[in-house]
C-alpha positions in Angstrom: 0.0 0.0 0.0 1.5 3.1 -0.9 0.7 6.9 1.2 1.6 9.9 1.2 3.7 9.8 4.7 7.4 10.4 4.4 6.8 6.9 6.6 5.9 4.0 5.2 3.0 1.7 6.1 3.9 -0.1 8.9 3.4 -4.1 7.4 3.9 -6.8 10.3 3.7 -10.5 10.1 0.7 -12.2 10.6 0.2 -15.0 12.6 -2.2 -18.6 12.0 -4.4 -17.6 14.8 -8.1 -16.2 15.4 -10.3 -13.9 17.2 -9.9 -14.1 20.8 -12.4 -13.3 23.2 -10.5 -12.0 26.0 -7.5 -10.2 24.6 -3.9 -9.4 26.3 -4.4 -5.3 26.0 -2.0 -3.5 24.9 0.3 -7.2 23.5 1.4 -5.7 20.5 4.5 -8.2 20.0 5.0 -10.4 16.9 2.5 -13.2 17.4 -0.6 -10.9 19.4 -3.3 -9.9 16.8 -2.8 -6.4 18.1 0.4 -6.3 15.8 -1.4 -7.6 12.8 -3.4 -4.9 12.2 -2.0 -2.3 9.1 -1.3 0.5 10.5 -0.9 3.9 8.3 1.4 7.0 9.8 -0.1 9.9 8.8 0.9 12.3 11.4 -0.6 13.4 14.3 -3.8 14.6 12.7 -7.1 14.2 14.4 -9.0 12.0 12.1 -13.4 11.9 12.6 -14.7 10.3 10.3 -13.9 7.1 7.6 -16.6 5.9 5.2 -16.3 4.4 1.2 -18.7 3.0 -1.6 -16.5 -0.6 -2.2 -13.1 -1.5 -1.4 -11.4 1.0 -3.7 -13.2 4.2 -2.5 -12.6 5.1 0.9 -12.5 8.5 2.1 -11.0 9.6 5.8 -11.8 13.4 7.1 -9.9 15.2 9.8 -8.8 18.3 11.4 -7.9 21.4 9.7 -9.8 20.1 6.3 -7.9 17.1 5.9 -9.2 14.7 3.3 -7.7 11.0 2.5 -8.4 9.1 -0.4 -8.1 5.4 -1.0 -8.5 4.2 -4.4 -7.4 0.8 -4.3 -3.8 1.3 -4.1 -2.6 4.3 -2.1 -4.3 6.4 0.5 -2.9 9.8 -0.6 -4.4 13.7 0.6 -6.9 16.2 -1.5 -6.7 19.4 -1.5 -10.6 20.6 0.7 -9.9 23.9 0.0 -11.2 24.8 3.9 -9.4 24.6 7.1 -11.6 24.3 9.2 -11.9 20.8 10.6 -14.2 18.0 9.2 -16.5 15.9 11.7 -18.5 13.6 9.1 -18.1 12.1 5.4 -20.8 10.4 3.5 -20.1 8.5 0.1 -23.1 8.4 -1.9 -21.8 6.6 -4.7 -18.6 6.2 -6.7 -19.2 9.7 -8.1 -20.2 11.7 -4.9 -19.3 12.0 -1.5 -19.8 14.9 1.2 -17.9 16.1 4.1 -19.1 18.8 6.9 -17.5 20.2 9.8 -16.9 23.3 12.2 -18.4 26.8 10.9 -21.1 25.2 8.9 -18.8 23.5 6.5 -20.4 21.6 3.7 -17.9 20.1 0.7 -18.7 18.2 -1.8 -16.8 15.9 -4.1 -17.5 15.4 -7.7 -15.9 14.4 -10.8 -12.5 14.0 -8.5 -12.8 17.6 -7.3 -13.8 19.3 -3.8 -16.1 22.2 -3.7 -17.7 23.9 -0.8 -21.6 25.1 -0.5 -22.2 28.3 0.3 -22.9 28.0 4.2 -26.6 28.5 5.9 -24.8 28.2 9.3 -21.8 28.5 11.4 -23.0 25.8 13.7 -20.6 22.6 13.7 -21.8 19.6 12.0 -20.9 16.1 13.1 -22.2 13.8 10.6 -24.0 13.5 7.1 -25.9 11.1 5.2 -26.2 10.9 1.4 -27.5 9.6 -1.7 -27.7 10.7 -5.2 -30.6 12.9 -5.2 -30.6 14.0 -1.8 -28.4 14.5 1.7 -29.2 15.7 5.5 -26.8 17.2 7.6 -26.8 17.3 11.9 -24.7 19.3 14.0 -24.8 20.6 17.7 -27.5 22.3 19.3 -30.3 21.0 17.1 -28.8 22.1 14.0 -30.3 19.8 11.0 -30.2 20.6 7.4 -31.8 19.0 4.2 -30.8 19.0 0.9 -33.6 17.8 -1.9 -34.4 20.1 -5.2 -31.0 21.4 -5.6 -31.4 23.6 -2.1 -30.3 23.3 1.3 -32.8 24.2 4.1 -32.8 24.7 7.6 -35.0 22.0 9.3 -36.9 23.9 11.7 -36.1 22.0 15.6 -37.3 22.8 18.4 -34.6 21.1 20.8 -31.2 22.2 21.0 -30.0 19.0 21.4 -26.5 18.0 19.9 -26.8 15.4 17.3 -23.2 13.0 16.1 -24.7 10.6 13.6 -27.1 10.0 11.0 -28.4 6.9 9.1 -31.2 5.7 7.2 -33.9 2.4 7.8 -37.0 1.5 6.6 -38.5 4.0 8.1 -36.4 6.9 6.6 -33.8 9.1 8.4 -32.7 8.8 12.4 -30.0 10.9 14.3 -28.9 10.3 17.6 -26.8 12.3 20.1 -27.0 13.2 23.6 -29.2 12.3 26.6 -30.0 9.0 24.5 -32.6 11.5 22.1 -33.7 9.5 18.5 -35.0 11.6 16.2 -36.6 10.9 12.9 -36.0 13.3 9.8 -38.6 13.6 6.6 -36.2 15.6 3.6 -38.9 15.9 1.8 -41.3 17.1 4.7 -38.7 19.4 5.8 -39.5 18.1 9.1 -38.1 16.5 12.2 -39.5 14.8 15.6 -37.9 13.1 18.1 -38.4 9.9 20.9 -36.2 8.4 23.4 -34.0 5.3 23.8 -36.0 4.0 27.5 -34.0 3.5 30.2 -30.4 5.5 28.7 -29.7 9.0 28.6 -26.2 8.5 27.8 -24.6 9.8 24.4 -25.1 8.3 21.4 -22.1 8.7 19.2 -22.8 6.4 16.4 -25.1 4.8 13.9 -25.5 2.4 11.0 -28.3 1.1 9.2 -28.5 -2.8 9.6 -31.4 -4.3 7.5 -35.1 -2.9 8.7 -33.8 -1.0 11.2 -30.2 0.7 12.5 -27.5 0.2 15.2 -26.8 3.0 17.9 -23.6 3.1 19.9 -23.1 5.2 22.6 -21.6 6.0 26.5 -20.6 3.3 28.8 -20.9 0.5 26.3 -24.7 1.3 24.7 -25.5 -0.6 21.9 -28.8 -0.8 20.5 -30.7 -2.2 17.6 -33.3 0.2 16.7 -36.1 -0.5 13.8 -39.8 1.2 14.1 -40.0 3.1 16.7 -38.3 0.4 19.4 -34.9 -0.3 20.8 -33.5 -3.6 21.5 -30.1 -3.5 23.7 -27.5 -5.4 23.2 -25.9 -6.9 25.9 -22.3 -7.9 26.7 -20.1 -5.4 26.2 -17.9 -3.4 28.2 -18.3 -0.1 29.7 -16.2 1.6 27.3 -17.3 5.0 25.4 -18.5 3.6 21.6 -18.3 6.0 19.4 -18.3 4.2 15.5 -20.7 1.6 14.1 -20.4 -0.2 10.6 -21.4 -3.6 9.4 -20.6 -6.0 6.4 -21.6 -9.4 5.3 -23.7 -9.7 9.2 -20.8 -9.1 11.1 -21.1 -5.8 13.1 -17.9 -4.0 13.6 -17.6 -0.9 16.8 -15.4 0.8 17.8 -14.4 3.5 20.9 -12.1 4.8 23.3 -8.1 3.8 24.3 -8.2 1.3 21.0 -11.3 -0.8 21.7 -12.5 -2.8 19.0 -15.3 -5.3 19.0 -16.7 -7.8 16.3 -20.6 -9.2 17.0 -21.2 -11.6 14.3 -24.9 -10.9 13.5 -25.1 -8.3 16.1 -24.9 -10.8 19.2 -21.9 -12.1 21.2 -19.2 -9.6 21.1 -15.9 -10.7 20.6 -13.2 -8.0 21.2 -9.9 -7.6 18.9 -7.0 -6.2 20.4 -5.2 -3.1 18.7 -1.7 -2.1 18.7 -2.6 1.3 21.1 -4.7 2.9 23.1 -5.7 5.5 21.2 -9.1 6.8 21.3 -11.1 5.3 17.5 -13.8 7.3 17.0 -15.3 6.1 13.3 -15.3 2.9 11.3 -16.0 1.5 7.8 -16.7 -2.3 7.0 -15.7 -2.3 3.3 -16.5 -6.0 3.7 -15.7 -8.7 6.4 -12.1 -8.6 5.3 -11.4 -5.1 4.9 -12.1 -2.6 7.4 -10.7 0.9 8.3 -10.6 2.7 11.6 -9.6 6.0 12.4 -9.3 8.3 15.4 -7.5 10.5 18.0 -4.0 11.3 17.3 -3.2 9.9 13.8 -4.9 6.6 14.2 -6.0 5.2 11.2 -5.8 1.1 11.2 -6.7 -1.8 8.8 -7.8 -5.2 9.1 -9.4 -7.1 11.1 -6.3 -9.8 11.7 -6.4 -13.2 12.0 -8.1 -12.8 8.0 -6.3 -10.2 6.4 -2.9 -11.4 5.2 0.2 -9.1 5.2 3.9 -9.5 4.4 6.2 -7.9 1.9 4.2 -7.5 -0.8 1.7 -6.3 1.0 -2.3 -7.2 1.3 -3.9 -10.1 -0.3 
């Protein structure tokens, strides 16, 4: 894998072993799974958010407007044309892909180029959701935005809640963020109403649509399924802070604070994967059940999971 570092990608043997359920934290020597993960110096930049279409279009957003690309081969930088720091990236399709951040930042990436929107606020936004015709946008203190018809719009809100994540599910648009809030967004409606996870009023940090419904992670291990109107929790896992969701081929990948990954093959019976640091990861992307990317606090951006991806000299196969 080649990127744009002046270091290379760090490529460690991998040994004929699996998941383990209770891991050595912090083993990262020659025969742990911690050290099999790839692991991508790319300074000490804050990195938010990771997302992609396929395998070969992956897109990682950071502080002071940094942008990564993967294509396939390299993950090299692209010029935002903004400094101010991204929170959230969306990749509607091969073609276009969004990223939002601080002082109402909204970019936009087509035909290999990055363009910004002219702003309708200067709140920050944390997250954004996608597809060809149409996007939504949520930020702090209630601060949700629709884009249908060639237009953004100001969803009128009346809570100030802050909002970190937004996915779609049969029944349309949900955003979660503080004090455990759910709310539902209509685009077309211009319109957006809100319920309650019973029983948590913890931070939601995360989300990811999972068949009918969605998964919300969240404060002191919260992990929910979520699909019409009702919340099922998960148990099982830690009391760590979860603050990224994604999930391929059933397997349901999340991720959170000082390294802490976790794998729950159809959403059930966590098994957690060790990582080389602790490092806080704050967003993840299941390309597929072989290839996943994880990025957070201080530079981190890993790729795996080990124990199936294979690495050596010639890299990744």
């Amino acid at each position: 894998m080649r990127i744009f570092s002046l270091l290379p990608l760090l490529f460690v043997a991998t040994a004929a072993c699996d998941y383990i359920t209770v891991p050595s934290r912090g083993d990262a020597g020659p025969d742990s799974l911690a050290s099999q993960w790839e692991q991508v110096d790319a300074g000490p930049t804050n990195f938010n958010a990771v997302a992609g279409s396929a395998t070969d279009n992956v897109f990682v957003v950071g502080d002071e407007g940094t942008i990564l690309h993967w294509d396939g081969t390299a993950l090299l930088p692209e010029a935002s044309g903004t400094t101010a720091s991204l929170r959230g990236v969306a990749v509607a399709s091969d073609t276009l892909t969004y990223a939002v951040g601080e002082q109402g930042t909204i970019l936009r990436r087509q035909n290999g180029a990055w363009s910004a929107d002219v702003p309708i606020t200067n709140a920050v936004l944390n997250a954004v959701w996608a597809n060809d015709a149409s996007a939504a946008v949520v930020g702090e203190q209630g601060v949700a935005l629709a884009f249908a018809g060639g237009v953004w719009t100001i969803i009128p809100n009346p809570r100030t809640d802050n909002y970190y994540a937004i996915t779609n599910s049969n029944d349309g648009l949900d955003i979660v963020g503080s004090l455990g809030v759910v709310s539902h967004v209509d685009i077309t409606a211009g319109s957006i109403s809100a319920a309650s996870l019973p029983g948590y009023t913890k931070l939601l940090a995360g989300a990811t649509r999972w068949a009918t419904g969605a998964y919300f992670v969240g404060v002191e291990g919260g992990f929910f399924f979520w699909a019409a109107g009702t919340a099922t929790q998960v148990e099982g896992l830690p009391e760590v802070f979860l603050h990224g969701v994604s999930v391929a081929d059933g397997d349901v990948w999340v991720v959170g604070n000082q390294g802490f990954v976790a794998k729950l093959p159809g959403g059930q019976n966590p098994t957690i994967v060790p990582t080389p640091d602790q490092r806080w990861l704050v967003s993840v992307y299941a390309a597929s059940s072989s290839d996943l990317w994880i990025v957070g606090r201080s530079g981190a951006i890993l790729r795996g999971p080990p124990g199936v991806r294979v690495v050596g000299d010639g890299g990744v196969r």
